[in-house]
PyMOL Python script that loads the backbone (N, CA, C, O; Angstrom):
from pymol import cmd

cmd.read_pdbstr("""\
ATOM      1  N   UNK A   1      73.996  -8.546 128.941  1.00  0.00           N
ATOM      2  CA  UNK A   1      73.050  -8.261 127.868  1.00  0.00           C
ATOM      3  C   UNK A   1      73.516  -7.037 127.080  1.00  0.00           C
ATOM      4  O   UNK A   1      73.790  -5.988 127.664  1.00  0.00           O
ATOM      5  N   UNK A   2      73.599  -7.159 125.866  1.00  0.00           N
ATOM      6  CA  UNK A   2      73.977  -6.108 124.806  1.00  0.00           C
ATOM      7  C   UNK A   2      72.618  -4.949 124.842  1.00  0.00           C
ATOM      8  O   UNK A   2      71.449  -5.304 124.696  1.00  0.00           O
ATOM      9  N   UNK A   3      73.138  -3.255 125.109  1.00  0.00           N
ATOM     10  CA  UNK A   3      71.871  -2.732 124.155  1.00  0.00           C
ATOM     11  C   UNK A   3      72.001  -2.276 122.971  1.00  0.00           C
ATOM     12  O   UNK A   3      73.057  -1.775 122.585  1.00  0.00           O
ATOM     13  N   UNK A   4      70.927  -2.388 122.224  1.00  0.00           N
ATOM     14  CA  UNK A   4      71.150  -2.107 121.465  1.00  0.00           C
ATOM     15  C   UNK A   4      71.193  -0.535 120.757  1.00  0.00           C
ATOM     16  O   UNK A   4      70.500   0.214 121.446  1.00  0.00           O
ATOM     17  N   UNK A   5      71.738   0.105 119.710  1.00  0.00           N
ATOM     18  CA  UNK A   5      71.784   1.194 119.763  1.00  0.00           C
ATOM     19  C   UNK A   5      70.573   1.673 118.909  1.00  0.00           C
ATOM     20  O   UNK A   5      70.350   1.073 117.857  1.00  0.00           O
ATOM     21  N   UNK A   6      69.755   2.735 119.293  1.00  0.00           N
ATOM     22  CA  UNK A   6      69.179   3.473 118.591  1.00  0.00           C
ATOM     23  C   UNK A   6      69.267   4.769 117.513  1.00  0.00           C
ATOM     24  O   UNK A   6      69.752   5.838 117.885  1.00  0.00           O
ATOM     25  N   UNK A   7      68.862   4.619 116.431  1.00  0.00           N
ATOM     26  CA  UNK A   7      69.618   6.021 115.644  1.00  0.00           C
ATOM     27  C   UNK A   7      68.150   6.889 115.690  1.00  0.00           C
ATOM     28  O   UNK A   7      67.075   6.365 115.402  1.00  0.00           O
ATOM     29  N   UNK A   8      68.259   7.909 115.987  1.00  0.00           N
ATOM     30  CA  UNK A   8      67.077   8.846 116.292  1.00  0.00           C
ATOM     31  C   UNK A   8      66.988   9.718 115.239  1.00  0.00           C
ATOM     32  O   UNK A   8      67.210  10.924 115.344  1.00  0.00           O
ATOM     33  N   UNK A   9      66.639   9.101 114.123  1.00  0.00           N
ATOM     34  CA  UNK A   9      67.177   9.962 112.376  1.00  0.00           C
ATOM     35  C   UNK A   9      65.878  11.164 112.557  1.00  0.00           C
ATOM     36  O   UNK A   9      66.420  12.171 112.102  1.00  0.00           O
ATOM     37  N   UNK A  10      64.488  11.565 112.975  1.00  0.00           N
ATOM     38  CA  UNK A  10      64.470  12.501 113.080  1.00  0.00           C
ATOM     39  C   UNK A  10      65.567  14.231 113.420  1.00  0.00           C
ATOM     40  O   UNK A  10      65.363  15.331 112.905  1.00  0.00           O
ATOM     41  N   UNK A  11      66.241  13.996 114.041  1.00  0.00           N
ATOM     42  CA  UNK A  11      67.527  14.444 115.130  1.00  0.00           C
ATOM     43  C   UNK A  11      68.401  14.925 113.608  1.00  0.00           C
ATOM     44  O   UNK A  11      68.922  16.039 113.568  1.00  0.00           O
ATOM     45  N   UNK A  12      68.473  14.180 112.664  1.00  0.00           N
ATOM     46  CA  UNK A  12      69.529  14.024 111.746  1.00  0.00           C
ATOM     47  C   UNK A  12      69.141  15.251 110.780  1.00  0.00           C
ATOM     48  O   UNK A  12      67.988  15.684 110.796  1.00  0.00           O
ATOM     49  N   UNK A  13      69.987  15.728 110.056  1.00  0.00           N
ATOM     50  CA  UNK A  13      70.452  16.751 108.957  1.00  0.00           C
ATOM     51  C   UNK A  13      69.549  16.195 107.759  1.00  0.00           C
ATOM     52  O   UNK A  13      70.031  15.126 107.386  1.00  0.00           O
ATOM     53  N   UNK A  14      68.474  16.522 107.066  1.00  0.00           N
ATOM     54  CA  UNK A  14      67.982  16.098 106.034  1.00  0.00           C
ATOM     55  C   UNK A  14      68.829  15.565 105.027  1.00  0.00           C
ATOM     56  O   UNK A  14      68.381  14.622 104.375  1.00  0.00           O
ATOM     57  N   UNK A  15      69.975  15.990 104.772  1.00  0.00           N
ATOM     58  CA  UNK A  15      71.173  15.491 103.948  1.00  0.00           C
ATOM     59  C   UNK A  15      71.919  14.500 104.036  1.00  0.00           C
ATOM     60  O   UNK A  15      72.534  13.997 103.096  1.00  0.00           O
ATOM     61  N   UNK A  16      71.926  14.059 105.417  1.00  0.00           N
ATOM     62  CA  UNK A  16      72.533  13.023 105.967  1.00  0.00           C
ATOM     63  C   UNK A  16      71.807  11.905 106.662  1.00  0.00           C
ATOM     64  O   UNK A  16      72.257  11.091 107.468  1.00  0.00           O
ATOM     65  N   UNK A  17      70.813  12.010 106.270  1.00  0.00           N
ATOM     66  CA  UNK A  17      69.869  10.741 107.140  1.00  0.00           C
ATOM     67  C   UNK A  17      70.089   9.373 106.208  1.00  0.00           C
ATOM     68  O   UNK A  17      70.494   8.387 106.823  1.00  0.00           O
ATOM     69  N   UNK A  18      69.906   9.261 105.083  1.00  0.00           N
ATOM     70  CA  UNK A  18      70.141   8.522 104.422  1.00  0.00           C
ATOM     71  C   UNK A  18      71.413   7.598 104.714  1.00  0.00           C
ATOM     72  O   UNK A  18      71.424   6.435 105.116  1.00  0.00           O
ATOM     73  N   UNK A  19      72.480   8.442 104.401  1.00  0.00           N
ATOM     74  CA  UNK A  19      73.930   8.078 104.192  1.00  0.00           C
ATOM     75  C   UNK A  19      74.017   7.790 106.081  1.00  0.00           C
ATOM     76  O   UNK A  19      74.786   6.852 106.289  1.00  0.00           O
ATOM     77  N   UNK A  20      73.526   8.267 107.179  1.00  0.00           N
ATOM     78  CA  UNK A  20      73.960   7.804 108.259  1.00  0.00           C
ATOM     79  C   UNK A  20      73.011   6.388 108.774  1.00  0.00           C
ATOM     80  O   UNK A  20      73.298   5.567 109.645  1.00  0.00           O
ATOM     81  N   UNK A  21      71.985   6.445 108.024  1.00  0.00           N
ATOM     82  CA  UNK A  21      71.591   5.041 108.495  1.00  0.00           C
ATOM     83  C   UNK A  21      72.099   3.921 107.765  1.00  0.00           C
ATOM     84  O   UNK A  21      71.927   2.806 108.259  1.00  0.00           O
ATOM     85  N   UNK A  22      72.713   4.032 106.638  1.00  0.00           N
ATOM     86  CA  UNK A  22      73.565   3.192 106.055  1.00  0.00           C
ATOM     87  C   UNK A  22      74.934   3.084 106.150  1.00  0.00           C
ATOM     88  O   UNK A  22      75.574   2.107 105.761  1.00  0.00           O
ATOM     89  N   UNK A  23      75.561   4.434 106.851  1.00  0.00           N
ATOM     90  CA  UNK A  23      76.845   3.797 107.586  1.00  0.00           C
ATOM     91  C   UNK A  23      77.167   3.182 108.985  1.00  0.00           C
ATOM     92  O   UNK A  23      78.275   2.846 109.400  1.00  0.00           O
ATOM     93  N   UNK A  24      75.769   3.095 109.725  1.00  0.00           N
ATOM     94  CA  UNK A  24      75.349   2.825 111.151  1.00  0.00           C
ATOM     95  C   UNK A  24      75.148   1.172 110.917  1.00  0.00           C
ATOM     96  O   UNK A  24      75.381   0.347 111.800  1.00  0.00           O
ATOM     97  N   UNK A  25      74.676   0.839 109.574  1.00  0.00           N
ATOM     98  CA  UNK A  25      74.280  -0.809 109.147  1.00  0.00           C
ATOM     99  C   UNK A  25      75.711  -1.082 108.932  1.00  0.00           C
ATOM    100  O   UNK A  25      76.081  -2.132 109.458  1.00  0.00           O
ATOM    101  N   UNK A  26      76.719  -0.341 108.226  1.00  0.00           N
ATOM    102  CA  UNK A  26      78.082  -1.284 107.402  1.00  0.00           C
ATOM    103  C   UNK A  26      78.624  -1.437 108.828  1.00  0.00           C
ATOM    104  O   UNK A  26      78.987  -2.576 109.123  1.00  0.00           O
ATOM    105  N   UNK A  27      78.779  -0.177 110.062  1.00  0.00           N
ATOM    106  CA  UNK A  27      79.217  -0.509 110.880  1.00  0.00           C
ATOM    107  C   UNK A  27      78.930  -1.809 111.830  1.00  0.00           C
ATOM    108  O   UNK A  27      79.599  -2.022 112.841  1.00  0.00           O
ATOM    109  N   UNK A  28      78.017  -2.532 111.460  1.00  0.00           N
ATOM    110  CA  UNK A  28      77.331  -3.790 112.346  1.00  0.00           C
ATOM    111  C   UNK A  28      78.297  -4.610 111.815  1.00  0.00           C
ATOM    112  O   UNK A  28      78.692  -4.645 110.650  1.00  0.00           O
ATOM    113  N   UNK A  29      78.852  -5.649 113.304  1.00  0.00           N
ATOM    114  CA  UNK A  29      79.441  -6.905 112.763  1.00  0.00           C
ATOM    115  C   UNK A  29      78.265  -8.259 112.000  1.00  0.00           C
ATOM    116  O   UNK A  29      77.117  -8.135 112.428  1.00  0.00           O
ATOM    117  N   UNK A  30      78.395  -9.072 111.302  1.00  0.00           N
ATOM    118  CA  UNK A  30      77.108  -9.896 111.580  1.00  0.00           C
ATOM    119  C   UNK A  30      76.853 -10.494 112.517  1.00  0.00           C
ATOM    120  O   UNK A  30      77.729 -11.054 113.175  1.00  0.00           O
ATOM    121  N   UNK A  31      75.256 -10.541 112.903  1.00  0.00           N
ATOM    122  CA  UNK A  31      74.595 -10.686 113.696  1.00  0.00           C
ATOM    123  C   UNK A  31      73.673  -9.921 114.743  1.00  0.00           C
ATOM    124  O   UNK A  31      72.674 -10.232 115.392  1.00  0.00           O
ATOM    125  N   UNK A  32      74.573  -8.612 114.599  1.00  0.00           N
ATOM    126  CA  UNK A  32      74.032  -7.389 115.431  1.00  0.00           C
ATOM    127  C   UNK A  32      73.395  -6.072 114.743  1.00  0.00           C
ATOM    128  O   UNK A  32      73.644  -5.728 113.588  1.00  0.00           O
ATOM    129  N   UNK A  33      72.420  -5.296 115.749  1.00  0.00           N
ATOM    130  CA  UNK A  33      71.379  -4.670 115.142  1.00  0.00           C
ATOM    131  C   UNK A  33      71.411  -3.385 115.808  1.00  0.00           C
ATOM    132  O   UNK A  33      72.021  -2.987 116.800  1.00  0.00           O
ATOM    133  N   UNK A  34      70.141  -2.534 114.559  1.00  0.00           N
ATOM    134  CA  UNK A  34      70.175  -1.411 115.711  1.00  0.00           C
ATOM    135  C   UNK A  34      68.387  -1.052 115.611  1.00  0.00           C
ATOM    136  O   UNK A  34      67.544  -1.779 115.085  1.00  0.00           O
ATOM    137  N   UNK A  35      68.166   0.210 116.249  1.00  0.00           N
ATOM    138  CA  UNK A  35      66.882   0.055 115.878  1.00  0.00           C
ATOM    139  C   UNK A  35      66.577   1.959 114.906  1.00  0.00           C
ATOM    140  O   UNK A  35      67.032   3.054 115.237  1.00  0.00           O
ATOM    141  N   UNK A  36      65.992   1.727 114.147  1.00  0.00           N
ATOM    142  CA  UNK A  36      65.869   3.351 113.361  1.00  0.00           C
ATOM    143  C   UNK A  36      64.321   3.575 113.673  1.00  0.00           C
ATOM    144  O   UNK A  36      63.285   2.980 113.380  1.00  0.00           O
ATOM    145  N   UNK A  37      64.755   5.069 114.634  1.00  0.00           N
ATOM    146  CA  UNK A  37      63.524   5.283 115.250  1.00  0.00           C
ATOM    147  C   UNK A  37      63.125   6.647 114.018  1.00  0.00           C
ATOM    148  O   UNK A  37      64.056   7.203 113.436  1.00  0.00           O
ATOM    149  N   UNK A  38      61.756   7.028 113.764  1.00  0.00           N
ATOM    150  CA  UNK A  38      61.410   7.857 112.918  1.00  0.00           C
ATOM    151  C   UNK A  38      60.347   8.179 112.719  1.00  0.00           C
ATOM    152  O   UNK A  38      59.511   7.314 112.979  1.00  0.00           O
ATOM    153  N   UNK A  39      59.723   9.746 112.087  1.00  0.00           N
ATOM    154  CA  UNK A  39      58.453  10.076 112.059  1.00  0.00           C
ATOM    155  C   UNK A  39      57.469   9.724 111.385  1.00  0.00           C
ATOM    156  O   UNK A  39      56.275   9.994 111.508  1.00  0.00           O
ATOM    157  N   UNK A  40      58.212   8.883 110.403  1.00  0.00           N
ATOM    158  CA  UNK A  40      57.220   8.551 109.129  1.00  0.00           C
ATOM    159  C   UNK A  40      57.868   6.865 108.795  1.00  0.00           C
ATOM    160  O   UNK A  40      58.912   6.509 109.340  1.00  0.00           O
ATOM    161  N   UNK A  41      57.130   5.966 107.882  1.00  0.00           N
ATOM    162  CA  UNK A  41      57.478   4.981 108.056  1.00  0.00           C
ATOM    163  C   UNK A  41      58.566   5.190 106.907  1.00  0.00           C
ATOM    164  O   UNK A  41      58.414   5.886 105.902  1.00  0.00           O
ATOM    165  N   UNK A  42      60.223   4.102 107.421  1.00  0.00           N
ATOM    166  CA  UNK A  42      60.813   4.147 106.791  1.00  0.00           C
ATOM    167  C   UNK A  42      61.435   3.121 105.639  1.00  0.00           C
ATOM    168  O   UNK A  42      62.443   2.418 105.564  1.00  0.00           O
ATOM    169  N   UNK A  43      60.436   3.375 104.885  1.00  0.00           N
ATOM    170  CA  UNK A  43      60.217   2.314 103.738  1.00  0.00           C
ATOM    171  C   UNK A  43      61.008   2.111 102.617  1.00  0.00           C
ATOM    172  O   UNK A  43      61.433   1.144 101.985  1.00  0.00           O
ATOM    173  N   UNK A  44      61.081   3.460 102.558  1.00  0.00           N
ATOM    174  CA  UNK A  44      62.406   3.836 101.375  1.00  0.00           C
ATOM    175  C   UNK A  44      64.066   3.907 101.350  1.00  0.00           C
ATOM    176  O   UNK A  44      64.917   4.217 100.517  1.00  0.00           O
ATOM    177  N   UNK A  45      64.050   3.349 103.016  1.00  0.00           N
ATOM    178  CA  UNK A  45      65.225   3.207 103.740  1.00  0.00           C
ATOM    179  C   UNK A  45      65.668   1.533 103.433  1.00  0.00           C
ATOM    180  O   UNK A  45      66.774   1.055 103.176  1.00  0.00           O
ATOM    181  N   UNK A  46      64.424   0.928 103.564  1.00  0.00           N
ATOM    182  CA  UNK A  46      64.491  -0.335 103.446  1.00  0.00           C
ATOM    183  C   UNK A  46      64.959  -0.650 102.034  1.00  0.00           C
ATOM    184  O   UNK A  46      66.084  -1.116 101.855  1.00  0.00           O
ATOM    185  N   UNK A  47      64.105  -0.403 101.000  1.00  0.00           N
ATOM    186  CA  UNK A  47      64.537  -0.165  99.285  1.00  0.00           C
ATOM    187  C   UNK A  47      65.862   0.227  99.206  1.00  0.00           C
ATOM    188  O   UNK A  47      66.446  -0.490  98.394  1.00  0.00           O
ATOM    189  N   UNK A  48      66.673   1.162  99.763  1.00  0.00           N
ATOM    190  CA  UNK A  48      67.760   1.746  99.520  1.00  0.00           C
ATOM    191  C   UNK A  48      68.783   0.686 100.109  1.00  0.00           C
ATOM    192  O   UNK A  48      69.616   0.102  99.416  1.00  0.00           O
ATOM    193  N   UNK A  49      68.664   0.561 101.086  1.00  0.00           N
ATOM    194  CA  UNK A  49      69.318  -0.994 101.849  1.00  0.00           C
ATOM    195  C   UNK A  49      69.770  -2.184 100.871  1.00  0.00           C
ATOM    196  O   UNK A  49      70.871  -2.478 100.405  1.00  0.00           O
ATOM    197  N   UNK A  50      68.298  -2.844 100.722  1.00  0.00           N
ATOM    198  CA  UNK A  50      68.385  -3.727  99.414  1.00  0.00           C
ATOM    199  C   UNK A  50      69.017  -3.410  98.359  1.00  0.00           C
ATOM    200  O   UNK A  50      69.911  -4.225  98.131  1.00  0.00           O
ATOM    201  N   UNK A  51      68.967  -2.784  97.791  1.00  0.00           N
ATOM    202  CA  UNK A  51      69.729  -2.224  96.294  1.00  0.00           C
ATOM    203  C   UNK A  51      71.150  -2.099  96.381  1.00  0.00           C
ATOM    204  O   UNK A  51      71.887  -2.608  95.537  1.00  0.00           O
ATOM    205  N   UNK A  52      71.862  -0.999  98.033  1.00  0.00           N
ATOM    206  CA  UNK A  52      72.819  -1.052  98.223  1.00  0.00           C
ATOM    207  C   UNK A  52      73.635  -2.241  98.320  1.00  0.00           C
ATOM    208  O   UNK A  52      74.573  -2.535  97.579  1.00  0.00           O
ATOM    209  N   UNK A  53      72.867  -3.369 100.013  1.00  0.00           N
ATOM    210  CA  UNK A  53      73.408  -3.614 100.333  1.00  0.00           C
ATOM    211  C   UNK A  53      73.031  -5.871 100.134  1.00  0.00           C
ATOM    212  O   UNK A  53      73.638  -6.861 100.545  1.00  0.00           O
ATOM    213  N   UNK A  54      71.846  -5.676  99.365  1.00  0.00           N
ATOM    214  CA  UNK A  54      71.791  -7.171  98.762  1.00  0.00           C
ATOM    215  C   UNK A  54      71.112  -7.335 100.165  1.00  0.00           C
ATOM    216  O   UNK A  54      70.961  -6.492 101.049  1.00  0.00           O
ATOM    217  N   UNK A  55      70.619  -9.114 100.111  1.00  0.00           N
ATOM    218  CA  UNK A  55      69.604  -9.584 101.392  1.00  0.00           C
ATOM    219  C   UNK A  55      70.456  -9.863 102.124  1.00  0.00           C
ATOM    220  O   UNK A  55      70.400 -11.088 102.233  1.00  0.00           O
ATOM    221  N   UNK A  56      71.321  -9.448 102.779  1.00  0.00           N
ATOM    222  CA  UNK A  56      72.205  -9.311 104.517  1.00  0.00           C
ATOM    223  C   UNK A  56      71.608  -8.541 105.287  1.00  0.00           C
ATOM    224  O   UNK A  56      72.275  -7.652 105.817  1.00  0.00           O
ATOM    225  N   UNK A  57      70.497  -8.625 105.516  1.00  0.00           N
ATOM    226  CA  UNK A  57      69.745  -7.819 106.443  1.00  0.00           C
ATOM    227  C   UNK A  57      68.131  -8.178 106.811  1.00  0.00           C
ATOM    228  O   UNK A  57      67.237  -8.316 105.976  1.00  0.00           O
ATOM    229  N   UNK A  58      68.000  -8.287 108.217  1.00  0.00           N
ATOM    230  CA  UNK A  58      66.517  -8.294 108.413  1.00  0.00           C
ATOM    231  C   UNK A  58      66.169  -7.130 108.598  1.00  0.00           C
ATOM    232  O   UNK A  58      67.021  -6.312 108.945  1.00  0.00           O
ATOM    233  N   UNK A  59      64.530  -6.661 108.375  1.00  0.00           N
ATOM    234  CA  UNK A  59      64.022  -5.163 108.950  1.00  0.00           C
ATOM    235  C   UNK A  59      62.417  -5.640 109.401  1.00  0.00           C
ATOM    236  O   UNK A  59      61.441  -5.936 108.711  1.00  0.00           O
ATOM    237  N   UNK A  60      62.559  -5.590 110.428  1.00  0.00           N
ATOM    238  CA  UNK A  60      61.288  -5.679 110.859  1.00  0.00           C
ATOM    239  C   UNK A  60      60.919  -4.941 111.848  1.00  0.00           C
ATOM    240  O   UNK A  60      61.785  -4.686 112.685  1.00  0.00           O
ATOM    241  N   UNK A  61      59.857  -4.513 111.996  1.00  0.00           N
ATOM    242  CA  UNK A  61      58.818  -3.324 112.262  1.00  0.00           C
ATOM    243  C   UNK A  61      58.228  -3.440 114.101  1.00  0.00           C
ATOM    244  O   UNK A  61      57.162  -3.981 114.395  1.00  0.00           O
ATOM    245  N   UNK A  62      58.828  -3.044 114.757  1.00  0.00           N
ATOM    246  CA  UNK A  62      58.680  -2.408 116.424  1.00  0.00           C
ATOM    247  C   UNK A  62      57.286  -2.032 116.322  1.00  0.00           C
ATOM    248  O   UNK A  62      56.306  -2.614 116.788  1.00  0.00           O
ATOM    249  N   UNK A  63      57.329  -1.345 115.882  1.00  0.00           N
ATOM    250  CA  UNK A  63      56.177  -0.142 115.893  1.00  0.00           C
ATOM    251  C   UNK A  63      56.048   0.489 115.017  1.00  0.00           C
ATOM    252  O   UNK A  63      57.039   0.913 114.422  1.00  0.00           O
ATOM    253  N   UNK A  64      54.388   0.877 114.489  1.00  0.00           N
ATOM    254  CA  UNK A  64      54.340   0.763 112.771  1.00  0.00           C
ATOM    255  C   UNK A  64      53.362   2.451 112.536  1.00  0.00           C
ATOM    256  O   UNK A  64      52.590   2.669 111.602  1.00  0.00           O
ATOM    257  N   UNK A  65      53.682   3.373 113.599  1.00  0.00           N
ATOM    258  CA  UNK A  65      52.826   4.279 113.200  1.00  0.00           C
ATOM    259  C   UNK A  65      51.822   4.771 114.118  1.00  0.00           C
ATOM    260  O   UNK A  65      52.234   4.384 115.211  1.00  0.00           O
ATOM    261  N   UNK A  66      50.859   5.333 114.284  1.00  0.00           N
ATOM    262  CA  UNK A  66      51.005   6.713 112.932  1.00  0.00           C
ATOM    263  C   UNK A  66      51.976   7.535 113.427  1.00  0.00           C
ATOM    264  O   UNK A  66      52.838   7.698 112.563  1.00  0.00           O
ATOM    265  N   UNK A  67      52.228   8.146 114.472  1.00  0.00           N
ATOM    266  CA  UNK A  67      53.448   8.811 115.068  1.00  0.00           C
ATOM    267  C   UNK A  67      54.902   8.786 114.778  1.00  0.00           C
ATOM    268  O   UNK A  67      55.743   9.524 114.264  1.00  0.00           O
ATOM    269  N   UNK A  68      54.806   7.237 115.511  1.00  0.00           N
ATOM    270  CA  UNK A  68      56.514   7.049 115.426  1.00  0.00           C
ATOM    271  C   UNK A  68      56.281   5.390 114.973  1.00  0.00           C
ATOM    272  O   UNK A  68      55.362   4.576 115.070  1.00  0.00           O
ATOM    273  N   UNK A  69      57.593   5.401 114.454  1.00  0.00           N
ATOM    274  CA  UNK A  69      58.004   4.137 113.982  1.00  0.00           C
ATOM    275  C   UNK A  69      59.593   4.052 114.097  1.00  0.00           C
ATOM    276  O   UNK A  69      60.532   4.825 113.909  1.00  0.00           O
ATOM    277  N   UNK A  70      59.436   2.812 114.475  1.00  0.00           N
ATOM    278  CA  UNK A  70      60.646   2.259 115.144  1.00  0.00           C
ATOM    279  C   UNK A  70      60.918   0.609 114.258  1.00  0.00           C
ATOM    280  O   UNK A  70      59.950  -0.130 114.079  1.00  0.00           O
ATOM    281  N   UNK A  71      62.152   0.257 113.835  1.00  0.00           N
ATOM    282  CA  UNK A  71      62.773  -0.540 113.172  1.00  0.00           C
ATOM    283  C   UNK A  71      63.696  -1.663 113.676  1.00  0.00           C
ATOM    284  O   UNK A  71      64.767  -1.180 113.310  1.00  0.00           O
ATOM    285  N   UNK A  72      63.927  -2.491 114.093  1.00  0.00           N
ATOM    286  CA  UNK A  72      64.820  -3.090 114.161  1.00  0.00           C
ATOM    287  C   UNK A  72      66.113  -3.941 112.985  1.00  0.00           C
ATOM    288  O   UNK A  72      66.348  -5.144 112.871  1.00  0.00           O
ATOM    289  N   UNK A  73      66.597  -3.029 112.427  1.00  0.00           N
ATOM    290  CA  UNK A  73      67.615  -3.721 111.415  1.00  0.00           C
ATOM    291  C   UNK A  73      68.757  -4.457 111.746  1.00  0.00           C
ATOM    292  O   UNK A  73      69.728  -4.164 112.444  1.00  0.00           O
ATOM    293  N   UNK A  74      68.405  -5.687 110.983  1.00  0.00           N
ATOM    294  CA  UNK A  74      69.658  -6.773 111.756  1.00  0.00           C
ATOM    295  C   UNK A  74      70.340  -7.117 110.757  1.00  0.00           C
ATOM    296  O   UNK A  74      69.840  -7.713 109.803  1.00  0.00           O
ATOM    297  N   UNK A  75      72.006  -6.677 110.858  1.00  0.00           N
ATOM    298  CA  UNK A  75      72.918  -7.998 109.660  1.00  0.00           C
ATOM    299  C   UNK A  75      72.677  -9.324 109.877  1.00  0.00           C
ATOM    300  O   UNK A  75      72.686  -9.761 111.028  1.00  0.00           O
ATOM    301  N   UNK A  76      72.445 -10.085 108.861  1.00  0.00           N
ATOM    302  CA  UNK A  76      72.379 -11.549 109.104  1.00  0.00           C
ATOM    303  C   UNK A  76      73.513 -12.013 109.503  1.00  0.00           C
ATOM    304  O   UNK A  76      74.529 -11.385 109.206  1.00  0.00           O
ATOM    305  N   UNK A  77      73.600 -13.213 110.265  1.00  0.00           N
ATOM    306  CA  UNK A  77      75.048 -13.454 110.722  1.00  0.00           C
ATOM    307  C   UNK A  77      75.886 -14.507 109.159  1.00  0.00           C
ATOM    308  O   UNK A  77      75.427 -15.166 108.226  1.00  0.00           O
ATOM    309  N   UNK A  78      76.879 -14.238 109.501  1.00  0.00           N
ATOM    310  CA  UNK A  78      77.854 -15.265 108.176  1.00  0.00           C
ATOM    311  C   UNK A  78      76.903 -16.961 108.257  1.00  0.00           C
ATOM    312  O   UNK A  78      76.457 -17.646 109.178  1.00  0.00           O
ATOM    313  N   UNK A  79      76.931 -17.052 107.095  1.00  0.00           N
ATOM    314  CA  UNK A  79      76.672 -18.453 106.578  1.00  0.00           C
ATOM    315  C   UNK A  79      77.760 -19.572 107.437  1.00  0.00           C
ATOM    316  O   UNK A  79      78.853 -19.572 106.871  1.00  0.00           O
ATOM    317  N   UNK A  80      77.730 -20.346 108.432  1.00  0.00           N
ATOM    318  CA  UNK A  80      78.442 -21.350 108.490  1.00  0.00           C
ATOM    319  C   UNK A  80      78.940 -22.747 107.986  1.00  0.00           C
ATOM    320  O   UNK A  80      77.849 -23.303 108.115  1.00  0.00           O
ATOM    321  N   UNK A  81      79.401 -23.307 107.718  1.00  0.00           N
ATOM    322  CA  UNK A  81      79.641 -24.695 106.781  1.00  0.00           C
ATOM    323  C   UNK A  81      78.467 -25.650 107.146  1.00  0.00           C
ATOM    324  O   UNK A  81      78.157 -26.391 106.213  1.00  0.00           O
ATOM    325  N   UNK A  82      77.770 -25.800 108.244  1.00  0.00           N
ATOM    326  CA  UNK A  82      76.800 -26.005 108.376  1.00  0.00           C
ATOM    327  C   UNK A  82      75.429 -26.083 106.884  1.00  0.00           C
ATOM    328  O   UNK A  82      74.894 -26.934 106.174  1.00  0.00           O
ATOM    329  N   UNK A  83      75.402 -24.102 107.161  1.00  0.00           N
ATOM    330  CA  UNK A  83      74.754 -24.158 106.673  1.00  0.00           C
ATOM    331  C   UNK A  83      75.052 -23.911 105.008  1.00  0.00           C
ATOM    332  O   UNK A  83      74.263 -23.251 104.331  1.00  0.00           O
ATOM    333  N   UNK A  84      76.082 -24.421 104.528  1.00  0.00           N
ATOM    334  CA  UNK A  84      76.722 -23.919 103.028  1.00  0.00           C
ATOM    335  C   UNK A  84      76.137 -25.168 102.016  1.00  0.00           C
ATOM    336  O   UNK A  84      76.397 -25.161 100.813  1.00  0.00           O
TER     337      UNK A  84
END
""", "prot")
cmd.dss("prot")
cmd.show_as("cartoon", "prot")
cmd.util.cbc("prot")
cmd.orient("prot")
């Protein structure tokens, strides 16, 4: 069984939270995920994703608050001929 990795972006440099949860996603092969744990919901992470990185990605919501919130972001896996 794979675990999966957690990024604990509270922990992170206000300067770099952004740019490390989006080099933590390019690093995913497709299919695999991680989870972005955080103090506030991260919504604007999601927006920034999309814009960057187009719909190759699921984000759906662990745990939604008020404390902590936790993410599971998944690359979608490659399209197969299957499904082309």
């Amino acid at each position: 069984m794979n675990t999966i990795k957690t990024l604990d972006v509270p922990s992170l440099q206000q300067a770099i939270k952004h740019k490390t949860v989006i080099q933590t996603f390019d690093d995913l092969l497709p299919g695999e995920a991680f989870i972005i744990h955080n103090d506030h919901d991260p919504k604007p992470l999601y927006h920034e994703l999309m814009r960057k990185k187009g719909d190759i990605f699921t984000f759906d919501y662990l745990e939604n608050g008020p404390a902590i919130w936790r993410v599971l972001v998944k690359k979608k896996p490659l399209p197969t001929d299957e499904n082309i």
